[in-house]
N, C-alpha and C positions, 0 to 999 in steps of 0.2 A: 140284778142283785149280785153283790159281791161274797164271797165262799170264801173261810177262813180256813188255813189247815196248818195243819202243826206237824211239826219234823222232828228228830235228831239235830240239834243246833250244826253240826259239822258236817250234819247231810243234804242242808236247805240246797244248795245249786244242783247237786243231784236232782232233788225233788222238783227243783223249776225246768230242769233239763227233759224230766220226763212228763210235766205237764204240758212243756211246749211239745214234746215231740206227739201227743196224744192229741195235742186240739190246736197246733201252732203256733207260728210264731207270735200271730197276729193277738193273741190271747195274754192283755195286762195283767203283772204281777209285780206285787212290790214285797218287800219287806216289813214287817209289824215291828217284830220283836227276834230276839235270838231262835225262836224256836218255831216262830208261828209265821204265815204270810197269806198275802189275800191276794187272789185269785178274781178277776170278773171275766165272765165272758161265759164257760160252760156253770153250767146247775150246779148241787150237791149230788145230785142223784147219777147225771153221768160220772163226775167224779169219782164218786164210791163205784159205780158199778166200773170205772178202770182198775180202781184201787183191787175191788173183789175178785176183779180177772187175774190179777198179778202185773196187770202193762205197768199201773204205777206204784211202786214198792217203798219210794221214803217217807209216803204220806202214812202218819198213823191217825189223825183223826181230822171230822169235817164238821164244820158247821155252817149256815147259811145267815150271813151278819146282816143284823136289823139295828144295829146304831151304835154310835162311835156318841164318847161322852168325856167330859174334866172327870164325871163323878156321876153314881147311877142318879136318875131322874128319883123326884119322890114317889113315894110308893104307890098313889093311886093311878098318877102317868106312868110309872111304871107296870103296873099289873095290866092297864090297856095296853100299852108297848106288842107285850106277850102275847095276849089272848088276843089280838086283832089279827096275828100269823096264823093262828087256829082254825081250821075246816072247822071246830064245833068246840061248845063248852066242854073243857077236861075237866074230870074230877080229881084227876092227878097229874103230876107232871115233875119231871127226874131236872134238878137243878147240880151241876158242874159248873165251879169256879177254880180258878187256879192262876197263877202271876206268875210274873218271870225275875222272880225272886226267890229268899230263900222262904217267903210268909205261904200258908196253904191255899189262903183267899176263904176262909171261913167267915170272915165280917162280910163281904159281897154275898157269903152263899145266903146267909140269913137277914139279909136286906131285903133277896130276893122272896127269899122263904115267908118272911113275914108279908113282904106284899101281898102275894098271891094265897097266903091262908087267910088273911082278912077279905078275899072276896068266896071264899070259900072251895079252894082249889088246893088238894092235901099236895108237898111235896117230900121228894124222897131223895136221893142219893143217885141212884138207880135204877133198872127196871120197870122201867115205862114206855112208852111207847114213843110220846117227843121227850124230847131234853132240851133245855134252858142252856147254853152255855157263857161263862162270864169270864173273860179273863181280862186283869188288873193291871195294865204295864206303866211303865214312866211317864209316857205323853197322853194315855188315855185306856179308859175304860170298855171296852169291846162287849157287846151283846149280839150272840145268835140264837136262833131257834130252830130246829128242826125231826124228824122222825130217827129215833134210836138207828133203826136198817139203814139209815144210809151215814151216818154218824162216824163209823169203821168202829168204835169204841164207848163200851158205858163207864168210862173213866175218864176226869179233866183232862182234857190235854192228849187224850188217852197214855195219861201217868199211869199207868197201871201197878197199886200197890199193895205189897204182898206180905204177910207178915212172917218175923222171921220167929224162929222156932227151933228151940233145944233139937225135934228129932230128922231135922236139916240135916242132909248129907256134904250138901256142897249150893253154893248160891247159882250155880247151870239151874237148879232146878228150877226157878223163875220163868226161865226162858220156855221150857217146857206147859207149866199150869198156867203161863199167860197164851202160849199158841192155846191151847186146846180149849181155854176158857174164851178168846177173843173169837175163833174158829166155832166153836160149835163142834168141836169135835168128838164122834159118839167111839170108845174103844168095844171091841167085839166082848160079849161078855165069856169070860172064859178063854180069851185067847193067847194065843202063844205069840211075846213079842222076843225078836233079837234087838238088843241095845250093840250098836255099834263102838267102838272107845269109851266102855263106860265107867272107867273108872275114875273118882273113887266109887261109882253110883248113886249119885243124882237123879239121873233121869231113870236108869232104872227103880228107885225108890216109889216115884210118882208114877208108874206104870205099873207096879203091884198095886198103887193105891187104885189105878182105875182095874182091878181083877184079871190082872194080865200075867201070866206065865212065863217068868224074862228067863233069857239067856243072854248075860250079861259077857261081851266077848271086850278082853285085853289084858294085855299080858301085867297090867301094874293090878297093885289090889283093891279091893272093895273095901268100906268102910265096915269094921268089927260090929255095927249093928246089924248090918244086911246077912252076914256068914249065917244065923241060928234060920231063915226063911226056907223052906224044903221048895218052894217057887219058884226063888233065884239059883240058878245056875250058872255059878264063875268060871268060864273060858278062859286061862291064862294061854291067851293066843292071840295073834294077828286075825284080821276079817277074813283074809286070804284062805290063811290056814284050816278057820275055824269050818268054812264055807265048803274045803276041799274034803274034809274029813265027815261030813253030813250030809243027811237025806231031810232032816228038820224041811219043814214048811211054816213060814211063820204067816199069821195074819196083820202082823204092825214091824215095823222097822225104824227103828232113830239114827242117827248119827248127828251126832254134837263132836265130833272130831277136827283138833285144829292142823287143819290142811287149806291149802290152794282151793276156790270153788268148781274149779275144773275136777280136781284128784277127789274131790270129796264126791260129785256128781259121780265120777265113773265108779266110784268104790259102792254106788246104790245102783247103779246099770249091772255091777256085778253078782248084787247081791236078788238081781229082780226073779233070778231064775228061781230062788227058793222062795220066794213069796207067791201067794194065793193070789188066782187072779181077786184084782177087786181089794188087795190089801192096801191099808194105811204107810205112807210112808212122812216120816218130819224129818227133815236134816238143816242144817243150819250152814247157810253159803259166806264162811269169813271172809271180811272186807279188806282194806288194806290194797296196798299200792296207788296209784295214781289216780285210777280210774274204777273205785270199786259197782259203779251202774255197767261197765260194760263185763266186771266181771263178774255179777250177780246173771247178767245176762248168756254168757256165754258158760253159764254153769247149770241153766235153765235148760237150755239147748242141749244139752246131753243129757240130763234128767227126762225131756221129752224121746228121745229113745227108745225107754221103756215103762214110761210115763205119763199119767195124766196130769198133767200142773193144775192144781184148783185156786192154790193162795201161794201168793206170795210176798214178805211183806218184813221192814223193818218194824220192829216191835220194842216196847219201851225195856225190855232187860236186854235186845241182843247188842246192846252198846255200837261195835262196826259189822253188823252180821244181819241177812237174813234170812229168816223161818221162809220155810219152803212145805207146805202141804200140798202132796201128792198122791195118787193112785193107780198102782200097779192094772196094767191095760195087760 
């Protein structure tokens, strides 16, 4: 079976680069779409489980493709289609569609929908265990199927969409409630995080929202809503500084700082000494230059240090960047 996965459109050769270098050369890939390409040779399953390790980082989502179409099948060929990839009769099943256009793919989602609720199979959006994926391009219609856990993503395409909102600091913060909602990441209740370059705070905003205790360090200002919070603590300083003047121990650390991924690496090797062991750390490795796979990689490498690399991964808000989850050893 052939494995569909979807990229950053300007980061697919990246993506092919480090599929081959995971499973070879000898492992066909073509091209779909701008954003998507199919893969045969390894599973879904090893895939994700590269994906999960961080070996492969431009892939944001997977699916295991069951047919290539002008236009979906009718509905009762179609609902067989699905339910024949099934270990067993679902009662539910999370349907994602999406094109490589500007339309949502709402007509495919509820083509599909109606199929499979007229045999009696409820479907959702999300939050299931398989997913249905359907994406709609120029020359053809794509259907996969497989288990959310190995998916990387419970969003089309893994588009992951976020809504925006009056008490928005800054649109960084995206970047952040997609790592931690795509991650599964649990914040200490109660704990004390330093936001590295947080201003205007963004990412600090979303880490009071998870009960966190910020110390917000850099020298520019916070946004006039954050000032009345007795939680946040505005550091008008450099990380350097702020680091050299304190005994703080933090359990979480960010940096969204736009640096080199080398300079942004060593400035969390710096800062590993004031964190718990066992703390959380997210920073974001900016892309750019000629070769941003070898410099996600080479920023990796010194995050290992004082580091445990769990995730790593371009993700649908960090545009040339990626989200790095880590844990201080």
């Amino acid at each position: 079976m052939s494995v569909l996965f979807s990229v950053a459109a300007d980061s697919y050769e990246w993506a092919v680069r480090e599929v081959r270098g995971e499973f070879g050369r000898e492992v066909r890939i073509e091209r779909v779409s701008g954003d998507l390409g199919r893969v045969t040779g390894p599973s879904v399953h090893e895939l994700a489980q590269a994906c999960d390790a961080g070996r492969i980082m431009f892939v944001r989502h997977l699916t295991t493709e069951i047919g290539s179409f002008e236009d979906l099948p009718p509905d009762y060929e179609l609902a067989d289609l699905i339910l024949a990839e099934l270990p067993e009769y679902p009662r539910a099943l999370a349907v994602q569609a999406w094109t490589d256009s500007a339309a949502t793919g709402g007509t495919y989602y509820h083509r599909i929908e109606h199929a499979l609720t007229e045999r009696g199979v409820a479907v959702t959006r999300s939050d299931q265990e398989y997913v249905v994926s359907c994406f709609a391009g120029r020359r053809a219609v794509l259907l996969g199927v497989n288990r959310l856990a190995d998916s990387l993503s419970d969003w089309p395409g893994g588009r992951m969409r976020l809504a925006r909102a009056d008490e928005r600091v800054s649109r960084s913060e995206f970047k952040l409630e997609e790592a931690i909602a795509t991650f599964g990441l649990e914040l200490p209740a109660g704990g004390k995080a330093v936001d590295l370059g947080a201003s205007p705070g963004g990412w600090t905003r979303i880490l009071r929202q998870h009960g966190q205790e910020v110390w917000s360090v850099d020298p520019g200002e916070l946004d006039p809503r954050l000032r009345g919070d007795r939680r946040i603590h505005h550091e008008a300083t450099t990380a350097g500084r702020f680091f050299a003047a304190n005994r703080l121990r933090f359990d979480v650390a960010v940096n969204d700082m736009r640096m080199d991924q080398v300079l942004s690496a060593r400035m969390m090797v710096d800062a590993a000494t004031h964190l718990r062991r066992g703390a959380l750390a997210v920073v974001t490795l900016k892309g750019g230059g000629k070769n941003p796979l070898d410099g996600a990689r080479r920023g990796l490498d010194v995050l290992r240090q004082q580091y445990a690399v769990l995730h790593a991964r371009q993700l649908h808000h960090n545009r040339n960047e990626i989200t790095v989850i880590a844990e201080r050893e």
